[in-house]
C-alpha positions in Angstrom: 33.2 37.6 36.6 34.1 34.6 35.8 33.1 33.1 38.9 29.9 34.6 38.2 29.7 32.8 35.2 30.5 28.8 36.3 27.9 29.8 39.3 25.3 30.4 36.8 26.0 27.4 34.5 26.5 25.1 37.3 22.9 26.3 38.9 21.3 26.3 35.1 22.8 22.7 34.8 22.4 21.9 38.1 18.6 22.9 37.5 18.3 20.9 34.1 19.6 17.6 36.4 17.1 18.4 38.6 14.3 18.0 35.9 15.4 15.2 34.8 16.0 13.5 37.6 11.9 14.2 38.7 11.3 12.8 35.1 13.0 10.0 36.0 11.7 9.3 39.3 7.9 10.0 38.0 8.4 7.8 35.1 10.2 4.8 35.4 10.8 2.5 32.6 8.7 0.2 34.0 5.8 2.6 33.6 6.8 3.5 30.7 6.3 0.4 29.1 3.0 0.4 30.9 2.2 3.1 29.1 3.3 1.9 26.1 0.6 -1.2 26.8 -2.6 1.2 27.4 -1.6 3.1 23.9 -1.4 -0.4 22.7 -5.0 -1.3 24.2 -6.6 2.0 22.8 -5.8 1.7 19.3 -6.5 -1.9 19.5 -9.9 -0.9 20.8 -10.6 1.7 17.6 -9.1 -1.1 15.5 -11.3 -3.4 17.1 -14.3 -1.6 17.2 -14.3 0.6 14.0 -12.9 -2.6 12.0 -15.6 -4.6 13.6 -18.6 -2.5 12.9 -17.6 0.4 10.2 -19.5 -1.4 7.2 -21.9 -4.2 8.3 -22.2 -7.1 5.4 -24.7 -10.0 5.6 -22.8 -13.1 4.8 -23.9 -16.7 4.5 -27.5 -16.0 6.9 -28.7 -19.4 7.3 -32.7 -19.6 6.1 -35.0 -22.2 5.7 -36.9 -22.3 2.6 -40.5 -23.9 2.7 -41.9 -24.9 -0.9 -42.5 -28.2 -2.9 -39.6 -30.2 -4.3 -38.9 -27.9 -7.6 -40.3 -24.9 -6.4 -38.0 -25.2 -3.3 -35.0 -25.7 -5.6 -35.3 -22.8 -7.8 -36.0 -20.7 -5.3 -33.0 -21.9 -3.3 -31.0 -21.3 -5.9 -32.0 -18.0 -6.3 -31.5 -17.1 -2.8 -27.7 -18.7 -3.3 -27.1 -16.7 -6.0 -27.7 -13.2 -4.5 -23.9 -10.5 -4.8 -22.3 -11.5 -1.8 -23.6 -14.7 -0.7 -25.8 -12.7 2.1 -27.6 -15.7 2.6 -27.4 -19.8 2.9 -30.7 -21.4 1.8 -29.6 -25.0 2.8 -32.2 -25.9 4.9 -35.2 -27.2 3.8 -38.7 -27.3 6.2 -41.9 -28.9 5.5 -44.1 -26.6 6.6 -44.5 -23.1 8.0 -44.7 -24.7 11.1 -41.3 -27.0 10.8 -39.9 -24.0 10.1 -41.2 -22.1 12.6 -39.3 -24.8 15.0 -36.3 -23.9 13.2 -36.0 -20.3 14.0 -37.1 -21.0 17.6 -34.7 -23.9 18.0 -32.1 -21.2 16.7 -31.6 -23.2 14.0 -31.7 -20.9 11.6 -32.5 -17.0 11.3 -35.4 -17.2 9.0 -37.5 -19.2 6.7 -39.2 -18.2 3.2 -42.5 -19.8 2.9 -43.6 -19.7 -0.6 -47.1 -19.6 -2.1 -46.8 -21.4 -5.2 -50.7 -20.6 -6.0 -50.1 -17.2 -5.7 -47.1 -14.4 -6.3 -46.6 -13.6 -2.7 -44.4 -15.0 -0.6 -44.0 -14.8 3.9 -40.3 -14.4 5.3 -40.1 -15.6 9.1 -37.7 -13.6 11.1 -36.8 -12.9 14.7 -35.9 -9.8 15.8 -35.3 -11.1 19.1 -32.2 -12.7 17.6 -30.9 -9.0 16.9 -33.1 -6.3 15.0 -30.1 -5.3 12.2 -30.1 -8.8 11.3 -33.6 -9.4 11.0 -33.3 -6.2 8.5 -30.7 -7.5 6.7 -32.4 -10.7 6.1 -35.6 -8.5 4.5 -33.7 -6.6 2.2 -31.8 -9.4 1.2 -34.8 -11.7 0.6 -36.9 -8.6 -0.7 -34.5 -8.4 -3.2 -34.1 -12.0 -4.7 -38.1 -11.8 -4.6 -38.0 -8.9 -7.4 -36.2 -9.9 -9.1 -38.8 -13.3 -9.8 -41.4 -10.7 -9.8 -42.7 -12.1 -6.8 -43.9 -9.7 -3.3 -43.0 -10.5 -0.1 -44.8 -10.4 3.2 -42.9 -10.3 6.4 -43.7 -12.4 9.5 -41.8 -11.7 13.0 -42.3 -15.0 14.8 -39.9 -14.2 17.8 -40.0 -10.5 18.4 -37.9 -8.7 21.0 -40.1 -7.1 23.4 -41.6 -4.0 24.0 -39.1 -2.7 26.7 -35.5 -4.4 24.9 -34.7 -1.5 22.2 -33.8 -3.6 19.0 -32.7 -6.3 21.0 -29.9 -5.4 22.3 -30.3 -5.2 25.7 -29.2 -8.8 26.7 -25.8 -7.8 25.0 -25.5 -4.5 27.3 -26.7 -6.4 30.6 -23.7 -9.1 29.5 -21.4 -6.0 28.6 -22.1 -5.0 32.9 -21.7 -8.6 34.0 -18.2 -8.7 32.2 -17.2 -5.6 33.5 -17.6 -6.5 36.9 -16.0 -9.3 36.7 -12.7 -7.6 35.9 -13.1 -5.1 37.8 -13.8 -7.2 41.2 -10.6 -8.8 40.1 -9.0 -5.4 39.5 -9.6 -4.2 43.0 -8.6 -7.9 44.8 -4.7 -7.0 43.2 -4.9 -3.3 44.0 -5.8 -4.1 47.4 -3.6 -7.0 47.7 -1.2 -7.6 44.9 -1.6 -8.6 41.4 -0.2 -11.8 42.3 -1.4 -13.7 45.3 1.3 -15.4 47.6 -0.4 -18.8 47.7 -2.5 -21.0 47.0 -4.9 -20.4 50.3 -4.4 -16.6 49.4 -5.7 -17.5 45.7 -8.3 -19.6 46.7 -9.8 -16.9 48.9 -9.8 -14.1 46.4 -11.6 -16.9 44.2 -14.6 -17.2 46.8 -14.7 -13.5 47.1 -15.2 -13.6 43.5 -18.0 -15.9 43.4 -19.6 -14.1 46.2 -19.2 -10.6 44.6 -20.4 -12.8 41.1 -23.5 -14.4 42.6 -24.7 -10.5 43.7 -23.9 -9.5 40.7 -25.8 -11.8 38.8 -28.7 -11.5 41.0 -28.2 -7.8 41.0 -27.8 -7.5 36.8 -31.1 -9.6 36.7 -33.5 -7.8 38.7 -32.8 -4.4 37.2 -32.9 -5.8 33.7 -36.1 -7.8 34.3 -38.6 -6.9 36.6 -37.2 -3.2 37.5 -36.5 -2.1 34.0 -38.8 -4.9 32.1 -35.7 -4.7 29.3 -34.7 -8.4 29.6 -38.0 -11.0 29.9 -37.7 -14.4 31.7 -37.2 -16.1 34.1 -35.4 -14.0 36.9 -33.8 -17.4 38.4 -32.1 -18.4 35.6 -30.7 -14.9 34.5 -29.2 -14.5 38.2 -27.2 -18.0 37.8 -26.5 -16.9 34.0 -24.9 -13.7 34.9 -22.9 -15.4 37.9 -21.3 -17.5 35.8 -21.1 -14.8 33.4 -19.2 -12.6 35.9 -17.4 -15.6 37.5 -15.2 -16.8 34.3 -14.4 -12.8 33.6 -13.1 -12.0 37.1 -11.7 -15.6 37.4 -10.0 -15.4 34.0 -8.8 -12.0 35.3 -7.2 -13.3 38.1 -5.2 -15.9 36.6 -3.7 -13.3 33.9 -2.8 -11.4 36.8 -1.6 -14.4 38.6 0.6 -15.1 35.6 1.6 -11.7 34.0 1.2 -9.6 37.2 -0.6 -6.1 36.5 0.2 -6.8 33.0 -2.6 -9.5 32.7 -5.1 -6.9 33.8 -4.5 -5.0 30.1 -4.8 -8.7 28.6 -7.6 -9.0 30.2 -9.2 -5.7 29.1 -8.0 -7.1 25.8 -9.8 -10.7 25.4 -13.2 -8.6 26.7 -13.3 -5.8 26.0 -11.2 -5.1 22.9 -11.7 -8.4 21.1 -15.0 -10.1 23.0 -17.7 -7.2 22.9 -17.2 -6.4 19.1 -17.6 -10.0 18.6 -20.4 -10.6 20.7 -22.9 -10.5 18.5 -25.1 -7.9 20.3 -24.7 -4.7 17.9 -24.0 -6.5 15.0 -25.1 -10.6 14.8 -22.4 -12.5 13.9 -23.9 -12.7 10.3 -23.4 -9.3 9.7 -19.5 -9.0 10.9 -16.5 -9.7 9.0 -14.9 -13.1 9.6 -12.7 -12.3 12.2 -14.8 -11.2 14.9 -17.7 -14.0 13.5 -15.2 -16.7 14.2 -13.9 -15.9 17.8 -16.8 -14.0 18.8 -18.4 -16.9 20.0 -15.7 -18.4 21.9 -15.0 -15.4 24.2 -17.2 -14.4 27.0 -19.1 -11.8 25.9 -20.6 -13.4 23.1 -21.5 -17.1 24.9 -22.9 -14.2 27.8 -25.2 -12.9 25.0 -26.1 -15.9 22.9 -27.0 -17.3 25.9 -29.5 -14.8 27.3 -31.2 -14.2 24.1 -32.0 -17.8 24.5 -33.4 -17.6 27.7 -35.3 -14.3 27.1 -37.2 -15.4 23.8 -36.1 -18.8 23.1 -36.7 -21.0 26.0 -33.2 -21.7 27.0 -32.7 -24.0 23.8 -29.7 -24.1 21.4 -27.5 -22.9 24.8 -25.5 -25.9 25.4 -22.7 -25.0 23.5 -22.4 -21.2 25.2 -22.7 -22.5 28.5 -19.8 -25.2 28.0 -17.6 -21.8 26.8 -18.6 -19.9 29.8 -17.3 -23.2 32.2 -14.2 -23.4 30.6 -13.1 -20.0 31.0 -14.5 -20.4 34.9 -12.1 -23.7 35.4 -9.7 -22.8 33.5 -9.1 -18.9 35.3 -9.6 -21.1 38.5 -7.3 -23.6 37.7 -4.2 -21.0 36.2 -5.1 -18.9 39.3 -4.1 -21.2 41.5 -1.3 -23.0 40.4 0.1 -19.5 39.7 -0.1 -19.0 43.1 1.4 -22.3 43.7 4.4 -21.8 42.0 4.8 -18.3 43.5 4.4 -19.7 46.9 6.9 -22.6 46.2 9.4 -19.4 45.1 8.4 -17.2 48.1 9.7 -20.3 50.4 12.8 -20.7 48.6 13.9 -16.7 49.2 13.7 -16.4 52.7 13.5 -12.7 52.7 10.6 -13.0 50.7 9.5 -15.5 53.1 9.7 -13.3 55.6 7.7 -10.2 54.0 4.9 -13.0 53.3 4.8 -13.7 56.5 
């Protein structure tokens, strides 16, 4: 009986080793700190997103105002002095058509052209420059105008076309460009390693990357112009726009990866995805988001990808100077990191001879 008994423990205990021993071997604590990352990167996303675009406040909206000296001061004022500060009067415009310059320089997102002969006054907007701002701008404006007991007439000057829903498809063809960027890099360190073994290795995966970017651009642009008719312009300058667009994500990628390993993937994810799109500027203009995401929405990729086509769609390509100069320094700065990671890898990999070997 007894023997009976230590057989049965033994095979129960030998049974619960076996368990977790398969735990063990299915989840290493390597992966579980992986894990631990993508939880990170999900509720970083809803923090991100939610936190981003849960309640949508106009703040500081800069306008033109267009009226004679005193006119143009009281009604500047009164503008300043809306609840919130929703808007910032402080340019002043000569005429309608000064300040039609403004808004199509990107100066400025509106202008209020007052009649002082009469009681009602036109508000210039462009609704190419994002539809929930251009509304925001109304309401605020229609408001400050009641309360002078004056009416308001509203004028779009640059409106998004027919085929780009509210303006926002720039952002969403910017959104595609991004994510193939990390995604071509993605599938270079699947294929061959998170971190390349060199620098020739590095420097190949790069001009992979710029082929795969240059289709990509080229691809991005046709379907959003002339196959879709959602993004107007100039199908040229789009392509090269969404190369470079797709370029500084994957090469950024790359270098994360070249530095962190697989880790640098989920940063990555993180600087684009989590932290660039809300930022962006394409659901919400960066009026109408809370300070965070207004301040380093324009430095990230995502929003320098979509200030940058608005411009060419409606603008003309002005006021993009400043994007593009963001979009080349994360493109020579992911190329630069990427390969001196690999540098310094390669330089290791010669020292270890058995890792020498392998490479070989």
């Amino acid at each position: 009986m007894f023997t009976q008994i230590g057989e049965r423990h033994s095979t129960e205990f030998g049974g619960r080793r076996g368990v977790l021993d398969d735990i063990a071997g299915a989840v290493t604590p390597r992966a579980a700190l992986l894990i631990l990352g993508v939880l990170a990167l999900q509720l970083g996303f809803i923090l991100s997103y939610v936190g981003a675009f849960h309640r949508p406040e106009p703040r500081d909206i800069p306008i033109a105002v267009v009226a004679p000296d005193e006119a143009g001061q009281r009604t500047a004022d009164r503008l300043a002095a809306l609840p919130g500060d929703p808007l910032d009067p402080g340019h002043r415009a000569d005429g309608e058509q000064e300040a039609r310059a403004a808004i199509e320089n990107r100066e400025v997102y509106g202008a209020l052209v007052v009649d002082p002969a009469g009681t009602t006054d036109t508000l210039l907007v462009a609704s190419a420059a994002g539809a929930p701002l251009a509304e925001a701008l109304r309401e605020a404006v229609a408001a400050a105008e009641r309360e002078a007991g004056r009416e308001l007439r509203v004028t779009d000057v640059v409106p998004a076309d027919r085929g780009d829903n509210r303006g926002l498809s720039p952002f969403y063809v910017v959104v595609g460009w991004c994510v193939g960027g990390y995604l071509c890099a993605a599938a270079l360190a699947v294929s061959a390693g998170a971190r390349p073994a060199g620098p020739l290795r590095a420097g190949l995966r790069l001009l992979v990357l710029a082929v795969y970017a240059l289709a990509g651009g080229v691809g991005g642009a046709v379907i959003a112009g002339p196959v879709l008719g959602a993004v107007p312009g100039g199908v040229l300058e789009l392509s090269l726009l969404g190369a470079l667009v797709v370029f500084a994500t994957g090469a950024a990628t790359l270098a994360l990866q070249g530095l962190f390993g697989v880790v640098g993937l989920g940063l990555a994810v993180l600087l684009v995805v989590v932290l660039g799109n809300p930022g962006a500027g394409g659901a919400s203009p960066g009026p109408l988001l809370p300070p965070f995401w207004r301040d380093i929405g324009p430095a990230l990729i995502p929003g320098a990808g979509t200030w940058s086509v608005r411009s060419l769609a409606y603008f003309d390509g002005r006021a993009m100077g400043g994007a593009l100069l963001v979009l080349a320094l994360w493109a020579a700065a992911g190329t630069l990191l990427t390969l001196v990671a690999a540098f310094f890898r390669g330089r290791a990999a010669d020292r270890d001879p058995l890792a020498a070997a392998f490479r070989r």
